[in-house]
C-alpha positions in Angstrom: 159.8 113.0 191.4 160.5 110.4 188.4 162.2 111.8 185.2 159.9 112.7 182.8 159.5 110.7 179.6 160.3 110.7 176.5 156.6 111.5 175.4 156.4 114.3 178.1 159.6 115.9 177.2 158.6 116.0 173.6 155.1 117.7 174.8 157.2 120.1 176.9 159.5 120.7 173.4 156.5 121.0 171.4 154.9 124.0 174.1 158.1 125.8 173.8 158.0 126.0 170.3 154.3 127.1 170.4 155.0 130.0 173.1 158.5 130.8 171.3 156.6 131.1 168.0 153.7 133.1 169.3 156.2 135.7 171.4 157.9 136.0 168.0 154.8 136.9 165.8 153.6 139.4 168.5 157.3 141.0 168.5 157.3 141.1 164.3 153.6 142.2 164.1 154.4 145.3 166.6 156.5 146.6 163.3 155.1 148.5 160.3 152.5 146.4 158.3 153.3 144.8 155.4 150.6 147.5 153.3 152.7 149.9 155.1 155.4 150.2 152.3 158.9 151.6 153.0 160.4 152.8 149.8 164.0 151.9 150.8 166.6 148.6 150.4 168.6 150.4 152.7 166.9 148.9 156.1 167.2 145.4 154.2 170.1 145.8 152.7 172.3 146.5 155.7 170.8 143.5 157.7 171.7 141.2 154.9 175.6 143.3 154.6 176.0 142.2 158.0 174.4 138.3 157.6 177.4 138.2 154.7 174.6 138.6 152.1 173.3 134.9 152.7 171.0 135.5 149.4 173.8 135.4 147.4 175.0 132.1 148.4 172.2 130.1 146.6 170.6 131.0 142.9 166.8 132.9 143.1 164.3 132.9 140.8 161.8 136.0 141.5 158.5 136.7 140.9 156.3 140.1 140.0 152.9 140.7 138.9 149.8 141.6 140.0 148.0 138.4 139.8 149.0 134.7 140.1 152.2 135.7 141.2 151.6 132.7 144.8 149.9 130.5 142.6 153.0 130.5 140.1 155.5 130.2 142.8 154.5 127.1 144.1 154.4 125.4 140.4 157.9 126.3 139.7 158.6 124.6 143.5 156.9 121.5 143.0 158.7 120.9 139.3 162.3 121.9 140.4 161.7 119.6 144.1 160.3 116.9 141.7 163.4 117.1 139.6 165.5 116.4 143.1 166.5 120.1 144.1 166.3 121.3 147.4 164.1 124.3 147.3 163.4 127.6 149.3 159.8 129.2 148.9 159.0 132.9 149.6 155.6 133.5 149.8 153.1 135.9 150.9 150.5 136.6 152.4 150.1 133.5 154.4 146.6 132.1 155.4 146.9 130.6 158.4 150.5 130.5 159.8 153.3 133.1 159.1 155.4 129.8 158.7 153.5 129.4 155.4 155.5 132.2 153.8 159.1 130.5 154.3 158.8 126.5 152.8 161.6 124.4 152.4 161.7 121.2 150.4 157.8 122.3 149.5 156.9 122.3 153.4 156.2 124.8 155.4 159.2 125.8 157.6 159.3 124.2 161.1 158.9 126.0 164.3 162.3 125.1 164.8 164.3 126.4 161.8 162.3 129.4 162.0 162.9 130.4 165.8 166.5 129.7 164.7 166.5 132.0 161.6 164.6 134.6 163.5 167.7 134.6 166.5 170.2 134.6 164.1 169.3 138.0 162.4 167.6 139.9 165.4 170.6 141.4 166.4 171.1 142.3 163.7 167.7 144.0 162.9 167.9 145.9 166.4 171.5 147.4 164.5 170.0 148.2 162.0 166.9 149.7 163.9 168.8 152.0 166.0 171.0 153.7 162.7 167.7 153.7 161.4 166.3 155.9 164.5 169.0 157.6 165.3 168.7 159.3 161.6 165.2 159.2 161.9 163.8 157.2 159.8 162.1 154.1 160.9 162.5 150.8 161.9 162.4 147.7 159.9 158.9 146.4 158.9 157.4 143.6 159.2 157.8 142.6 155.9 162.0 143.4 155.8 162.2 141.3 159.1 160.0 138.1 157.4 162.2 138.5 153.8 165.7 138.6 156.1 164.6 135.7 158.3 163.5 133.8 154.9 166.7 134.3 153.0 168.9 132.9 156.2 167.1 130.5 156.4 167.2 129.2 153.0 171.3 129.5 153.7 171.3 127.4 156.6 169.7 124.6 154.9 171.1 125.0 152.6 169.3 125.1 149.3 169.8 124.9 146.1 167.4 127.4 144.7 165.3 130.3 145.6 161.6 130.9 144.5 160.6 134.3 145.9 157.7 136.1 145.3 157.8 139.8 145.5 155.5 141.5 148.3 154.4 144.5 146.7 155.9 146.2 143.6 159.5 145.2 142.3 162.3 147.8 142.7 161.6 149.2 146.2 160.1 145.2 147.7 162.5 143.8 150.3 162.9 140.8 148.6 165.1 143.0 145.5 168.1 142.7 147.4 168.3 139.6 145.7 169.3 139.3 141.9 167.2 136.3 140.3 169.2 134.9 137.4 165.5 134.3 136.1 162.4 137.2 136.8 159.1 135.7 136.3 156.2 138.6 135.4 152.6 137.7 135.5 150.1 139.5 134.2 150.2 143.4 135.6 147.1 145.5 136.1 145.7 147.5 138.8 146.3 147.3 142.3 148.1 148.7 145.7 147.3 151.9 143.7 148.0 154.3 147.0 151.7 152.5 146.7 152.3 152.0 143.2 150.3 154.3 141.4 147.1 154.5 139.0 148.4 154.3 135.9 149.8 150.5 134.6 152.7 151.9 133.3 153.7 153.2 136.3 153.3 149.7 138.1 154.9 148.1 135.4 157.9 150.7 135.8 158.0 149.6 139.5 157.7 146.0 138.4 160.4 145.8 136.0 162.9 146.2 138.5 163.1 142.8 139.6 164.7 142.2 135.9 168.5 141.9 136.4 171.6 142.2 134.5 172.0 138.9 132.2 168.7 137.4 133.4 166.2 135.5 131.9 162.7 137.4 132.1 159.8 135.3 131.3 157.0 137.5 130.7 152.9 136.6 130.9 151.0 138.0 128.6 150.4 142.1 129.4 148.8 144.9 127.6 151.2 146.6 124.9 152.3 149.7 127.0 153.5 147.3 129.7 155.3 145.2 127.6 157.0 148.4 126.5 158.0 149.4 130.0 159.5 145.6 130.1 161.1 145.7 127.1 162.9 149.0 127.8 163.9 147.4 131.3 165.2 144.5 129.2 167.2 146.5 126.7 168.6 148.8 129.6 169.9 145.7 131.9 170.7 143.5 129.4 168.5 140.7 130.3 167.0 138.1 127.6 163.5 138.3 127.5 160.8 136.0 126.3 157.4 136.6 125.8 154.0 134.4 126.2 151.8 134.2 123.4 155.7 134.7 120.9 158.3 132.9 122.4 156.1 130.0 124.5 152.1 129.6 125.3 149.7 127.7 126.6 148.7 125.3 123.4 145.7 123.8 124.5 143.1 123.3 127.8 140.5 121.2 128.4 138.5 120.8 131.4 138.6 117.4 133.2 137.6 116.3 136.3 139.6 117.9 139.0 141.2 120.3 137.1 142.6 120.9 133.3 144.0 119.1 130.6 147.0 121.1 128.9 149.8 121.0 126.3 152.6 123.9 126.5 154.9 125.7 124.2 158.2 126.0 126.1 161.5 127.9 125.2 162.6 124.3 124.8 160.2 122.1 123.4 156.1 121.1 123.3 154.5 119.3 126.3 151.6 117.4 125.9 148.4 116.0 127.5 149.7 117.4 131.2 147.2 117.1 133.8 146.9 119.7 136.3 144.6 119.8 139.2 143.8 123.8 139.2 140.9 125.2 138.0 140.3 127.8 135.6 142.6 129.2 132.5 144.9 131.7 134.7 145.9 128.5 136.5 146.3 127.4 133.1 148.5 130.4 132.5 149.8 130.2 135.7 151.8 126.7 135.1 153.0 127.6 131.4 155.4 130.4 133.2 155.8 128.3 135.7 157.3 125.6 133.2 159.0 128.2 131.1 160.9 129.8 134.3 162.1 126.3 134.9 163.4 125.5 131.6 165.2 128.9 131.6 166.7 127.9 135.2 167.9 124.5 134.7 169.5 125.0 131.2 168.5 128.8 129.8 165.9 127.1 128.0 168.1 125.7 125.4 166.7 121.8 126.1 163.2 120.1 126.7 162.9 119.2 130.3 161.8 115.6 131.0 158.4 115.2 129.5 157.4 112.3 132.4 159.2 114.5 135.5 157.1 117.6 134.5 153.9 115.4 133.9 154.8 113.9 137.8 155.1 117.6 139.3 152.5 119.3 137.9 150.0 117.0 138.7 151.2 117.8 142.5 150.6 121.2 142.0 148.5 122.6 144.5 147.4 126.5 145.7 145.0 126.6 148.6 142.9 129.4 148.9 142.4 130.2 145.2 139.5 128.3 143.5 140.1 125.7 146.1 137.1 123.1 147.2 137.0 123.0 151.2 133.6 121.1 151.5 130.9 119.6 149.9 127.0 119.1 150.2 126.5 121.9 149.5 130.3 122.7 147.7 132.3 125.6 149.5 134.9 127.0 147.2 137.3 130.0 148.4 139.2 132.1 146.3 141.8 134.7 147.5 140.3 137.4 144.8 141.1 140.6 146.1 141.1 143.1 143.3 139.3 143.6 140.2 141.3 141.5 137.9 141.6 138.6 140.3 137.6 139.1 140.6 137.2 138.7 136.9 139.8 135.3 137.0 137.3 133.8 139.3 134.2 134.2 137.3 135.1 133.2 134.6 137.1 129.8 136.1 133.2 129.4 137.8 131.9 129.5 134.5 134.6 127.8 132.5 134.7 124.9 135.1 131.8 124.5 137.6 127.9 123.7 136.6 126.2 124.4 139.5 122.8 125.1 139.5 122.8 128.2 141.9 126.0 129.5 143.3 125.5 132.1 146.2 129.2 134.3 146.7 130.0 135.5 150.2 132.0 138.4 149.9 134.2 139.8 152.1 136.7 143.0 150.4 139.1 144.9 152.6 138.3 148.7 152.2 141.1 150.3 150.5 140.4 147.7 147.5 137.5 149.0 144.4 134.7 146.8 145.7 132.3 148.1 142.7 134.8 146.7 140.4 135.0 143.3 142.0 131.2 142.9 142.8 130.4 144.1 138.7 132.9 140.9 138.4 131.1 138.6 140.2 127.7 139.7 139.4 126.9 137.6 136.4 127.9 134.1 138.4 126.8 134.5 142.0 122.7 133.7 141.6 122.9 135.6 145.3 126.0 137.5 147.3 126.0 137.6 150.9 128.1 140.5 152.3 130.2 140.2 155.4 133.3 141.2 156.8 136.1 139.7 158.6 138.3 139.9 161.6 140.4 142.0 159.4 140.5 145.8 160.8 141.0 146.5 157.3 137.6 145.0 155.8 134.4 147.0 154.7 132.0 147.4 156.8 128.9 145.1 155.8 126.4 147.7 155.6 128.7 149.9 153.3 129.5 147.0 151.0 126.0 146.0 150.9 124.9 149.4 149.7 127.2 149.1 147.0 126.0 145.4 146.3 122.8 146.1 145.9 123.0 149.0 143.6 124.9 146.0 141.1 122.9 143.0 142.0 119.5 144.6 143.5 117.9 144.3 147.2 116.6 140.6 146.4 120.2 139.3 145.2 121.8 140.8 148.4 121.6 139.7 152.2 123.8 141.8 154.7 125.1 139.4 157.7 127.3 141.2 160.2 129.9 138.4 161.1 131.5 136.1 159.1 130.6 132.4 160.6 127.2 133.1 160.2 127.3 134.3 156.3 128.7 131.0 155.3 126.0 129.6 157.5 123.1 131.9 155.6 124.9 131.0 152.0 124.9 126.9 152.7 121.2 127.3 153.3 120.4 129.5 150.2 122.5 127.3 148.3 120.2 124.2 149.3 117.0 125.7 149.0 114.5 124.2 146.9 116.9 121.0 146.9 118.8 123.1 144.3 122.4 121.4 143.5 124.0 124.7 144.6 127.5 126.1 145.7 128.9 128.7 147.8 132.6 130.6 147.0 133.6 133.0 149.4 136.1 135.5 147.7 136.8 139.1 148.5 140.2 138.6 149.9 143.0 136.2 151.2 142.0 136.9 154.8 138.2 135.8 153.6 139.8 132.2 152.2 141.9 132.2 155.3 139.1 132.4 157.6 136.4 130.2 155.9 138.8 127.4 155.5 139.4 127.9 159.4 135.8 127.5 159.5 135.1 124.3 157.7 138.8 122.7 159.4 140.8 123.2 156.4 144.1 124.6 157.8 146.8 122.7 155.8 148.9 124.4 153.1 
């Protein structure tokens, strides 16, 4: 037989990857679910011990809250890779691939670096498995596998910064094993309750622990006890904090065609007439941390950052799957909402930034989230709300979310449709009936984003 070329040896290659990658999620989804919290560094710790602590061979700048925390994240990436540094992005969840979670250079990580991250710490995660067992506790989650396959990777690049998002909480997340030299807090409020508990303060407590010894904390704005807790956290480690709305803000928004007009406060200066293709004033929010975190990580914020390089990156900034635009006639928007805060965000970005002249939601919430809270949200901006659920073992049921719909909205705002695909399909045509300019957002969750930007094709990140 004649050698194979180079085209078929690269197909071969690429089929590898694909099998190697798919063996590799199955393996890391067997583990405890991310939801599935572990209240212990220990697991994570001792992995990292024996890697010879590769997160402390590159600087990290960590993120908490409860909202805005992804969104944030990926503004402080595309500023510090448009100022030339080579960056490592911690993420989660992901939409569509778990590749999305670990991004180097602003790209998701290649099947490649990832297999090769993944081998490198497995032996070490079975170690660390069977001490686990043999004192029995359990073994590493998925989550502790994803954050010790993230931070070798971003050794082997190497990189020259870390922007990691926290999973859930602060203290007791996987990602803590890290010390960020700057800790970024968005706005905290409830969520994850049956983890972090039902009072703020509590979360906040939690939270707060991602604020280190001689760090920078840049805080969002949060109600007075929280800012307390952060305080008191501040005070305790010794960190420098800085407030929104005192020691930087958001100056000024306007709304302009694909997205927002805004000026910023920072710790080092004013920055004017930046354009910034999100919608809505948390983005708005979102990006005025995300410039404060980088002043404080490039020079403590002692010094303006380059008014033109900070123009250039934010109007790169991008976050699919929150008040994102996946098709038009009629417009499809998603939004990753997921808990009663994020629910309010949307609605009032829809009513801040869209004039349609019906807009039907298709909602989709995961049952251990308050539904009533999030529908009560939505209800004065969705003309109509289709329920559905989606491939999520952890979604509502239809029927039981439509009950609870109804009750808000009443039986002629609400139409029940058991599977996801054909929801969207019953929303496009309420949203054009009576040749009314109309749009659709499907919210509810990050899985319902994920899954209606499947729908309409939109898979890149």
């Amino acid at each position: 037989m004649p050698a194979p070329d180079a085209t078929q040896r690269e197909a071969a290659r690429k089929l590898e990857l694909v099998k190697g990658m798919r063996e590799v999620e199955e393996a890391i989804l067997a583990r405890a679910p991310e939801h599935d919290l572990q209240p212990s560094l220990d697991r994570i710790a001792a992995v990292m011990e024996l890697l010879g602590d590769p997160q402390r061979t590159y600087p990290v700048i960590h993120l908490t809250g409860t909202n805005g925390k992804t969104s944030t994240t990926r503004i402080i990436d595309t500023l510090l890779t448009e100022m030339g540094l080579r960056t490592g992005r911690f993420t989660s969840p992901h939409l569509h691939s778990v590749r999305e979670r670990i991004a180097l250079a602003g790209e998701p990580i290649s099947a490649e670096k990832f297999l090769a991250a993944y081998e490198e710490v497995l032996p070490f995660v079975e170690m660390v498995d069977a001490r686990s067992l043999a004192e029995g506790g359990p073994r590493m989650t998925y989550f502790e596998v994803l954050v010790a396959v993230a931070y070798a990777a971003f050794a082997d690049a190497p990189v020259d910064v870390a922007i990691v998002e926290v999973g859930l909480g602060g203290s007791w997340d996987a990602t803590n094993v890290a010390d960020g030299s700057v800790a970024v807090v968005t706005p905290i409020s409830l969520d994850h309750q049956h983890f972090l508990g039902n009072d703020v303060v509590d979360i906040a407590t939690e939270k707060s622990g991602i604020i280190k010894t001689d760090a920078v904390a840049v805080i969002g704005t949060q109600e007075p006890d929280v800012t307390q807790v952060l305080v008191e956290r501040g005070q305790e480690v010794g960190a420098r904090m800085t407030f929104e709305g005192n020691d930087f803000g958001l100056l000024s928004r306007e709304v302009a065609v694909g997205g927002q007009q805004i000026s910023v406060r920072g710790l080092g200066g004013d920055y004017e007439d930046l354009f910034l293709p999100l919608h809505g004033a948390h983005q708005a929010h979102n990006a005025t941390l995300a410039l404060t975190a980088v002043e404080a990580f490039l020079g403590g914020g002692e010094q303006r950052l380059d008014p033109d390089i900070v123009r250039a990156g934010l109007a790169r900034a991008a976050s699919p799957g929150r008040l994102e635009i996946v098709r038009r006639s009629p417009t499809v928007i998603v939004d990753s909402a997921h808990n009663p805060a994020g629910a309010l965000a949307l609605r009032q970005a829809l009513e801040d930034s869209f004039t349609f002249a019906k807009v039907v939601g298709v909602v989709a919430i995961l049952k251990d989230k308050d539904a009533t809270e999030m529908l009560e949200a939505f209800e004065p901006v969705f003309d109509h709300v289709v329920v559905s659920r989606t491939t999520s073992p952890r979604a509502m049921r239809p029927d039981d979310l439509g009950e609870l719909a109804r009750d808000i909205f009443g039986d002629d705002r609400v139409t029940v449709v058991q599977d996801l695909p054909d929801a969207l399909d019953v929303a496009a045509g309420l949203a054009d009936e009576g040749g009314m300019s109309g749009g659709v957002v499907a919210t509810g969750s990050v899985t319902t984003a994920a899954e209606v930007r499947m729908l309409l094709g939109s898979t890149a990140v």
